[in-house]
C-alpha positions in Angstrom: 0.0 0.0 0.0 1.1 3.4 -1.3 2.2 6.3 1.6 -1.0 8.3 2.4 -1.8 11.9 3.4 -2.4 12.6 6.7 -4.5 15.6 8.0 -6.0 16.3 11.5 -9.5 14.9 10.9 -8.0 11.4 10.4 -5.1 11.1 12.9 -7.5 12.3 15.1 -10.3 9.9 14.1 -8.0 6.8 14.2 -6.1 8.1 17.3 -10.0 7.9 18.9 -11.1 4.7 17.8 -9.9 2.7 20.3 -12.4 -0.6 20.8 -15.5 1.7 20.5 -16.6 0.3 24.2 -17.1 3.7 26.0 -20.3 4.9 25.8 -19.7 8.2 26.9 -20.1 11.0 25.1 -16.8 12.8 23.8 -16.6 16.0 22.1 -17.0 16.3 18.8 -13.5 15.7 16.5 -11.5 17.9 14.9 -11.9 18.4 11.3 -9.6 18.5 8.5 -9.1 18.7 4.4 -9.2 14.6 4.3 -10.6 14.8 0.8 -8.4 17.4 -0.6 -4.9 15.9 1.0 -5.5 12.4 -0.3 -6.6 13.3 -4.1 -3.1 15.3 -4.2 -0.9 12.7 -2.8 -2.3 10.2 -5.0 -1.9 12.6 -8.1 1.5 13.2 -6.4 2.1 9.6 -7.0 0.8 9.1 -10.4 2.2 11.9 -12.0 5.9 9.8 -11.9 3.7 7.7 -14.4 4.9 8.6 -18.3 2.1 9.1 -20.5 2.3 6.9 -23.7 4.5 8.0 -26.8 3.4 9.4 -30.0 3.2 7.0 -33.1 5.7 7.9 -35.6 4.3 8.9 -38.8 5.6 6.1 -40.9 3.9 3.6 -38.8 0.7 4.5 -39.6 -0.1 2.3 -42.4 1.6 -0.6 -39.9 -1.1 0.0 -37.2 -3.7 0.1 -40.1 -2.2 -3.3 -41.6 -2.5 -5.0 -38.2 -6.1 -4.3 -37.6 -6.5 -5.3 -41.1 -4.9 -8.5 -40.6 -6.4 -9.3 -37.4 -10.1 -8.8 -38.9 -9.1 -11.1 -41.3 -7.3 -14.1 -39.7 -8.6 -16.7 -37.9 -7.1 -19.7 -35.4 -3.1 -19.2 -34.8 -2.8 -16.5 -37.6 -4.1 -14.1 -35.0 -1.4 -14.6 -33.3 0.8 -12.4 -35.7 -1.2 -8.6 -35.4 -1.6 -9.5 -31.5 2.2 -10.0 -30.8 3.5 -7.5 -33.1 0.9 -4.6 -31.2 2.2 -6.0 -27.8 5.7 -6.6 -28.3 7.2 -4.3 -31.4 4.6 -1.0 -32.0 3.1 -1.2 -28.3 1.4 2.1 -26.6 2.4 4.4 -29.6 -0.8 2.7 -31.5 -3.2 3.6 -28.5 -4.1 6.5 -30.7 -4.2 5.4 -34.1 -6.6 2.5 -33.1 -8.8 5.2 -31.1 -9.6 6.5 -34.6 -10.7 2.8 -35.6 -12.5 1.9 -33.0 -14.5 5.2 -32.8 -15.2 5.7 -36.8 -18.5 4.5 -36.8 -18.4 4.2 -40.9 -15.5 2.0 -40.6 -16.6 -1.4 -41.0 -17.4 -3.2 -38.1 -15.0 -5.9 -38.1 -12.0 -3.5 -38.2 -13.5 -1.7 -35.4 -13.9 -5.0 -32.8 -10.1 -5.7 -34.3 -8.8 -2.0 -33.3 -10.7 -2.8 -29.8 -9.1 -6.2 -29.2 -5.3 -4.7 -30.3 -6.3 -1.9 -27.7 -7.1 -4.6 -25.0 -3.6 -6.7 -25.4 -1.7 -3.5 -25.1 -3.5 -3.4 -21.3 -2.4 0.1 -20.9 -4.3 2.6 -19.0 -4.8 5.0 -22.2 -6.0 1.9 -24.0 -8.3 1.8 -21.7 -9.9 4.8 -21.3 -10.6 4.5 -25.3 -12.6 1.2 -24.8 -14.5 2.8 -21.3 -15.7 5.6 -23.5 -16.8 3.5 -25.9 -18.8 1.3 -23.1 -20.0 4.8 -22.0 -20.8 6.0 -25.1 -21.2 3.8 -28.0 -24.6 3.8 -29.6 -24.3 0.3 -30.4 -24.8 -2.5 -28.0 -22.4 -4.5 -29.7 -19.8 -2.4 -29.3 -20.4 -1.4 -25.7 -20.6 -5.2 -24.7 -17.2 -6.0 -27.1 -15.1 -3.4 -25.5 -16.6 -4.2 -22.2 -14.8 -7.6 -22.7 -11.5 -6.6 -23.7 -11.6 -4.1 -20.7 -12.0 -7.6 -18.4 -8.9 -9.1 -19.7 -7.1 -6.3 -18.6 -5.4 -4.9 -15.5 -6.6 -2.1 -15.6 -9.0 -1.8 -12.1 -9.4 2.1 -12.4 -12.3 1.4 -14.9 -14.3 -0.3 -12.0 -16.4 2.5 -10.9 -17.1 3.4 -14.5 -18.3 -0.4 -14.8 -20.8 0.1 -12.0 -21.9 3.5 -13.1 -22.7 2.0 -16.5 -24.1 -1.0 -15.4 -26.7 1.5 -13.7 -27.9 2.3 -17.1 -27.2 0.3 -19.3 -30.4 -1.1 -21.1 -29.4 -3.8 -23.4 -29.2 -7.4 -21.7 -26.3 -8.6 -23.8 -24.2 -5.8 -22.5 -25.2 -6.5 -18.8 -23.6 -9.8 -19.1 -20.3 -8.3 -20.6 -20.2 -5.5 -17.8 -20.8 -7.9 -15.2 -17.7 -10.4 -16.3 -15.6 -7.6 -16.2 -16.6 -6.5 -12.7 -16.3 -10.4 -11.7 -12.9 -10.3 -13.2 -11.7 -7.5 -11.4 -13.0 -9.0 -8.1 -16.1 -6.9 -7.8 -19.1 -8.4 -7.2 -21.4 -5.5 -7.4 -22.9 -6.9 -10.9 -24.2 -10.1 -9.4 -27.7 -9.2 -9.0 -28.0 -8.3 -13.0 -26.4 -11.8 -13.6 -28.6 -13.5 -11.2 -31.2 -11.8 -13.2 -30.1 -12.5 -16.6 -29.5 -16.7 -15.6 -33.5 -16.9 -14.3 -35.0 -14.1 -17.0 -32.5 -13.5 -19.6 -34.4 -12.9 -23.0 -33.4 -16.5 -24.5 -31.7 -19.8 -23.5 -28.4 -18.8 -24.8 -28.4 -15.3 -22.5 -29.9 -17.9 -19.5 -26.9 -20.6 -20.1 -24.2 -17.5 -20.4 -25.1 -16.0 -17.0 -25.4 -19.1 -15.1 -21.8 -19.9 -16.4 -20.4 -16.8 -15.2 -21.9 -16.9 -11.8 -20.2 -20.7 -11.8 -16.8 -19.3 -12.9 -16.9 -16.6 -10.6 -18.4 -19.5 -8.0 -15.4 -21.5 -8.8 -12.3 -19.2 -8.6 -14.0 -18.2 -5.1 -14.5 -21.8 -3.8 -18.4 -21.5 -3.2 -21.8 -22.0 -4.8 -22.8 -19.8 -6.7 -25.9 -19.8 -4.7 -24.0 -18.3 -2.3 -21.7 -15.3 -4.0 -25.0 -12.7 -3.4 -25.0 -13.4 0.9 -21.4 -13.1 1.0 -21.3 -10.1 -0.9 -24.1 -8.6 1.4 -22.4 -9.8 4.5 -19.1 -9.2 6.7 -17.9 -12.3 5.3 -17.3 -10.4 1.6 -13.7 -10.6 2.5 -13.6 -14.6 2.0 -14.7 -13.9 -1.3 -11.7 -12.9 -3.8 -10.2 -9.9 -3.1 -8.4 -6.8 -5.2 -4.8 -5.3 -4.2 -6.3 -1.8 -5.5 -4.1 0.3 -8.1 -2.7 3.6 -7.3 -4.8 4.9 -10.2 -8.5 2.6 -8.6 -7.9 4.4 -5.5 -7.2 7.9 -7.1 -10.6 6.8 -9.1 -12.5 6.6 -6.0 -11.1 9.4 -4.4 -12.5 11.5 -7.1 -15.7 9.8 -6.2 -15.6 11.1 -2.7 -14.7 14.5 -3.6 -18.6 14.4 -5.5 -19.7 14.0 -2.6 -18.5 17.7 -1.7 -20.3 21.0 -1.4 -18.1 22.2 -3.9 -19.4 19.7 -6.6 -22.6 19.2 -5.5 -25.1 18.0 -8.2 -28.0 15.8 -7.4 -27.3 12.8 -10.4 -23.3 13.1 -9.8 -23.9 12.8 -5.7 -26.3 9.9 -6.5 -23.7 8.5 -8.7 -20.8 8.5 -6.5 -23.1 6.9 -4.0 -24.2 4.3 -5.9 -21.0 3.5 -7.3 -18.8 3.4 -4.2 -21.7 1.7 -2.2 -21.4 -1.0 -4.7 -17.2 -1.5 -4.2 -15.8 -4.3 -1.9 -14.9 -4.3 1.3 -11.6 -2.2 1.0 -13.4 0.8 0.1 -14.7 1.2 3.3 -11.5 1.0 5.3 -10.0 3.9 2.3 -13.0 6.2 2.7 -14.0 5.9 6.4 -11.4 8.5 7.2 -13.5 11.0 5.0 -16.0 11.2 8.1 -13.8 13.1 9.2 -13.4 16.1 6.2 -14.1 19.4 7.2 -16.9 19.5 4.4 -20.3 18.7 6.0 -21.5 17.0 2.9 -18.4 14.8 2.4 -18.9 12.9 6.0 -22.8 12.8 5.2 -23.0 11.2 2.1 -19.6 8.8 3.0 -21.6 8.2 5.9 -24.7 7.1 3.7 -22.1 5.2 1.6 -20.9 3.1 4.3 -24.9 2.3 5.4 -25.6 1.2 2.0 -22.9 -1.3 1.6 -24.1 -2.7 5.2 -22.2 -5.6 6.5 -19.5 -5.6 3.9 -18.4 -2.3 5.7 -17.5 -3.6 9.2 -14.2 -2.7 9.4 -15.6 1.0 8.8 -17.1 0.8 12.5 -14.8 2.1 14.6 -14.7 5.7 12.7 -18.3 5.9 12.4 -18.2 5.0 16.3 -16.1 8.5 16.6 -18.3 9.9 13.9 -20.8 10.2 16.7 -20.0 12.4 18.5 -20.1 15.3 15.6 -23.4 16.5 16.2 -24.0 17.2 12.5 -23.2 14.1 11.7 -24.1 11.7 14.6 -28.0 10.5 13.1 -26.5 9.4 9.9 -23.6 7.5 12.1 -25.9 5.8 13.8 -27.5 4.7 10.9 -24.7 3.4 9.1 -23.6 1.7 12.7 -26.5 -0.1 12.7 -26.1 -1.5 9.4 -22.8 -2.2 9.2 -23.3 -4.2 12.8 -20.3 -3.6 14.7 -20.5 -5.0 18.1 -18.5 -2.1 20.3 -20.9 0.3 19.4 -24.3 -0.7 21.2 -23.3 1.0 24.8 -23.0 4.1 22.6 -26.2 4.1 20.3 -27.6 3.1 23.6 -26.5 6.3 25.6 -28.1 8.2 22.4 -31.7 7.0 22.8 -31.9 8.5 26.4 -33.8 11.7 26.6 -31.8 15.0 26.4 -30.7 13.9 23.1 -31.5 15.3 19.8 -34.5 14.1 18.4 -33.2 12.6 15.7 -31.0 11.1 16.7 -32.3 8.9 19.3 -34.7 8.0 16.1 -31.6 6.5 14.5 -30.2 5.4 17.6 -33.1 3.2 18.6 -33.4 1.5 15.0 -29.4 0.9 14.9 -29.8 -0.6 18.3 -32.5 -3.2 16.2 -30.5 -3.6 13.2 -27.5 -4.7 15.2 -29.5 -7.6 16.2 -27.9 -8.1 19.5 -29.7 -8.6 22.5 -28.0 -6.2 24.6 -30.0 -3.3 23.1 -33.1 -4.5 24.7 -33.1 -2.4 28.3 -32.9 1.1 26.0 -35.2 0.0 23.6 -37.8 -0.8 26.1 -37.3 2.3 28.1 -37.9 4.5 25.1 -41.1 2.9 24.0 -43.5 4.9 26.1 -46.1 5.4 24.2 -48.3 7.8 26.6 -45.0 9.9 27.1 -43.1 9.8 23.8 -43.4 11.0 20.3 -45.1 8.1 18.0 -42.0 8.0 15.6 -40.0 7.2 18.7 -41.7 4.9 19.9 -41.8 3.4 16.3 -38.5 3.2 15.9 -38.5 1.2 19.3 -40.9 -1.1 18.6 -39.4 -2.3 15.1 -36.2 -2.7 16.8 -37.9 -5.2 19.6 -39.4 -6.8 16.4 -36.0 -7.5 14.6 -34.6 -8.5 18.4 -37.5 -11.2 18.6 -39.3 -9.1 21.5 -42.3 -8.4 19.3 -44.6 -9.8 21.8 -44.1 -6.6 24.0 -45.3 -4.7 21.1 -47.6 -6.1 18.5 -50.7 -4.9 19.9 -49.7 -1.4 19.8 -48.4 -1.9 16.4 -52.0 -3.4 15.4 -53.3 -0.1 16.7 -51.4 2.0 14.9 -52.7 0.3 11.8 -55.9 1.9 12.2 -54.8 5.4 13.0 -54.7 7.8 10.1 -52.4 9.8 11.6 -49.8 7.0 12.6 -46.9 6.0 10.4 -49.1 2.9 9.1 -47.1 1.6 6.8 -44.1 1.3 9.2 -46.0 -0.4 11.4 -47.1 -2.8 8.7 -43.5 -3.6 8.3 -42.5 -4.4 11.7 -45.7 -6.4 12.0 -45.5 -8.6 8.9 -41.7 -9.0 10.2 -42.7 -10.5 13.3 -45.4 -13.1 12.1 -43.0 -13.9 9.8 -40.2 -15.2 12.5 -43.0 -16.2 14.2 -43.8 -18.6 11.4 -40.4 -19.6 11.2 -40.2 -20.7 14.6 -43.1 -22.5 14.0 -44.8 -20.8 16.9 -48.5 -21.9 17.5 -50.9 -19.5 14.8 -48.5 -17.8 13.4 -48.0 -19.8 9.5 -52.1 -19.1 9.1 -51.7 -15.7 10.7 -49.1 -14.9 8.2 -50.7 -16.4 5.5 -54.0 -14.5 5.3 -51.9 -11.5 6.2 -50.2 -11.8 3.1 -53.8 -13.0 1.4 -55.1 -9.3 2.1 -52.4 -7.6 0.1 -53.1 -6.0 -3.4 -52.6 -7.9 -6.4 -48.9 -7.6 -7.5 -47.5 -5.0 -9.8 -50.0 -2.9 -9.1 -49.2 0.6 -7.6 -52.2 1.2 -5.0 -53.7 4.7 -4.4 -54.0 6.0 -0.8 -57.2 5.1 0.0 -56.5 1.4 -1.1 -53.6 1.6 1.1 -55.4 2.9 4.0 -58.0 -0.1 3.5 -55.9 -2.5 3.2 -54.0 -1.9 6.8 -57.3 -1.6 8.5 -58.3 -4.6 6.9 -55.0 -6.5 8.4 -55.6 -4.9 11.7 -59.3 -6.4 11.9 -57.7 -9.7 10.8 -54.2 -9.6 13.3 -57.0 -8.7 16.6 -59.1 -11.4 15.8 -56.5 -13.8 16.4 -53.7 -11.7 18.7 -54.8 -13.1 21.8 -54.1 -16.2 20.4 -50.4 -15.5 19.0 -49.6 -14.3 22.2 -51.2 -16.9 24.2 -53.1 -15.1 26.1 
């Protein structure tokens, strides 16, 4: 790993760390230009890195022979353009077979040829040709081509791009391009369009092509691949294969973060960054947690949203979201993320931030973090902040989902039932944390609960169909009539 900046937010923010076990309340942590520091000692780094050298003029018609040649040849013949592009002309072509591969009234076997001499020179210029290409092409057979050639490369800086056009990409032969290359550069984040593509793909041969991927990928990890989507999701994403991140990846995601600033703030690019970075393995949360700690209030926010998102797979992020806390402007989303990412140390904490005396909000986020973490040792705060005939109903809301995902729904289905009839009570919510609970009840095969559950789910709307408020609101009374006919009953009383 490459020498890194450091800046007061972040030696202060590891310095605090510690084993996140005291839950009292520290003052809030210095700040510093995290964000700014680390982009210019990475750009620091890579400007020691020469940029490729111009072709010589004479060579021209050499480059253009070789794509000819390689369009043309089949079995071992290909052999001769792909060795003499590697080993005699190298990254001088990178230019000459941009023009190629970005003529669109070149023919379009000379186009996949320039794309596939740009791939063997696995160069970082070379690749940036073929990204623009998958970001821009018009023709889905040359965004999934190039998308290809990009995952025979080493060239991990095109990762985030990847995910950001596997976001919109439209075409279902290009998903399954996108997300080989994302599986060959150890990121996972394209499994879902995969898992997608193998059960609903438009044809057999799209079916067979994404199943054999997912085994590939299932293979090289030694698992199922049943089981590559829960370890992704989970803090076991580290047993699956893992990336030694490039200088240039990191400098990539880095640039990501900085979206995230005040400075740069625009609504798609934030969302982008988040959604990209979210959807990066578990070493991008131990290279962005010290971000928490930037002196731009939008950079901790939205790293701190990051981290939530990417849940489990961003343990080891814990510890500086534990110090994240105690910044005031930051503390609700740090509970949030806390809770997700489930890390241990930090339940005597969320606990001491449900109490009252604390900000609103954030004993909201406190109490559901306390639920999420699904550790028992929650349960004394969570049951002293649900007073319903003392404490606001969103409180006490959050409290009583968290008992639900504890298994202590007992103690609160009937107000939950109640709050299915009130119009003026987060119905919905409660709908959630109520379906939740006759649903482990069901698994635990607990006396009522399989039938419960089953005409529970017997009163929803038919699927695919968006229902209009009122239908909403009849359909929760409807399942609180049915839940108080038979709650005595679940609770065995």
């Amino acid at each position: 790993m490459s020498p890194r900046a450091w800046t007061p937010g972040l030696v202060l923010l590891l310095a605090a760390c510690g084993d996140g076990s005291d839950p009292e309340l520290s003052p809030a942590p210095e700040l510093g230009p995290v964000v700014r520091e680390r982009l210019a000692e990475l750009e620091r780094q890579l400007a020691t890195v020469e940029d490729p050298p111009g072709l010589e003029p004479g060579r021209v018609e050499e480059v253009d022979g070789l794509v000819t040649m390689l369009a043309s040849s089949k079995g071992a013949l290909r052999e001769v353009p792909l060795e003499a592009i590697r080993e005699d002309i190298g990254p001088a072509a990178i230019g000459r077979l941009a023009e190629h591969v970005a003529d669109s009234a070149r023919e379009t076997n000379l186009r996949l040829a320039a794309a596939e001499l740009l791939g063997v020179l696995d160069h970082p210029s070379a690749a940036e040709v073929l990204m623009r290409q998958v970001e821009q092409a018009s023709e889905p057979w040359m965004r999934s081509w190039c998308a290809w050639y990009l995952g025979d490369t080493t060239q991990d800086q095109v990762v985030p791009r990847l995910l950001r056009r596997l976001r919109y990409e439209k075409d279902p032969a290009t998903f399954l391009w996108l997300g080989r290359a994302l599986l060959n550069f150890e990121n996972y984040g394209g499994l879902a369009a995969l898992e997608d593509l193998a059960t609903r793909g438009e044809d057999d041969n799209q079916r067979r092509t994404a199943a054999e991927l997912l085994q590939a990928a299932a293979d090289r990890a030694d698992f199922e691949p049943s089981e590559l989507a829960g370890l992704w999701a989970s803090q076991r994403a580290g047993e699956l294969p893992q990336p030694t991140p490039t200088l240039r990846l990191r400098h990539e995601i880095w640039k990501l973060v900085n979206e995230l600033s005040e400075e740069h703030f625009q609504l798609r690019g934030v969302d982008d960054a988040r959604h990209v970075l979210s959807n990066m393995g578990p070493w991008v949360a131990r290279e962005i947690a010290p971000a928490l700690g930037d002196s731009d209030a939008h950079v901790r926010l939205h790293t701190a949203q990051v981290l939530e998102r990417m849940g489990p797979r961003a343990v080891s992020s814990g510890p500086a979201l534990l110090v994240a806390l105690a910044d005031p402007s930051l503390a609700p989303a740090a509970a949030e993320a806390l809770g997700r990412v489930g890390h241990p140390p930090a339940v005597p904490a969320l606990a001491a931030r449900t109490v009252p005396g604390q900000a609103h909000e954030l004993r909201v986020a406190a109490l559901r973090a306390l639920g999420r973490t699904g550790l028992a040792e929650g349960l004394p705060s969570l049951r002293a902040a649900f007073q319903p005939d003392t404490e606001p109903t969103d409180l006490c809301q959050a409290a009583a989902t968290a008992l639900v995902l504890l298994d202590a729904g007992d103690e609160v289905a009937p107000w939950l039932a109640q709050q299915l009839a009130d119009p003026l009570a987060d119905g919905e919510g409660a709908e959630l944390a109520l379906e939740t609970w006759l649903w482990r009840g069901s698994e635990a095969e607990r006396k009522g609960f399989g039938a419960a559950l089953e005409a529970w789910r017997a009163a929803a709307g038919p699927p695919g169909v968006i229902p209009s408020l009122d239908q909403v609101r009849e359909r929760l009374v409807q399942r609180g009539q049915q839940l108080n006919e038979v709650l005595a009953g679940l609770l065995g009383t």
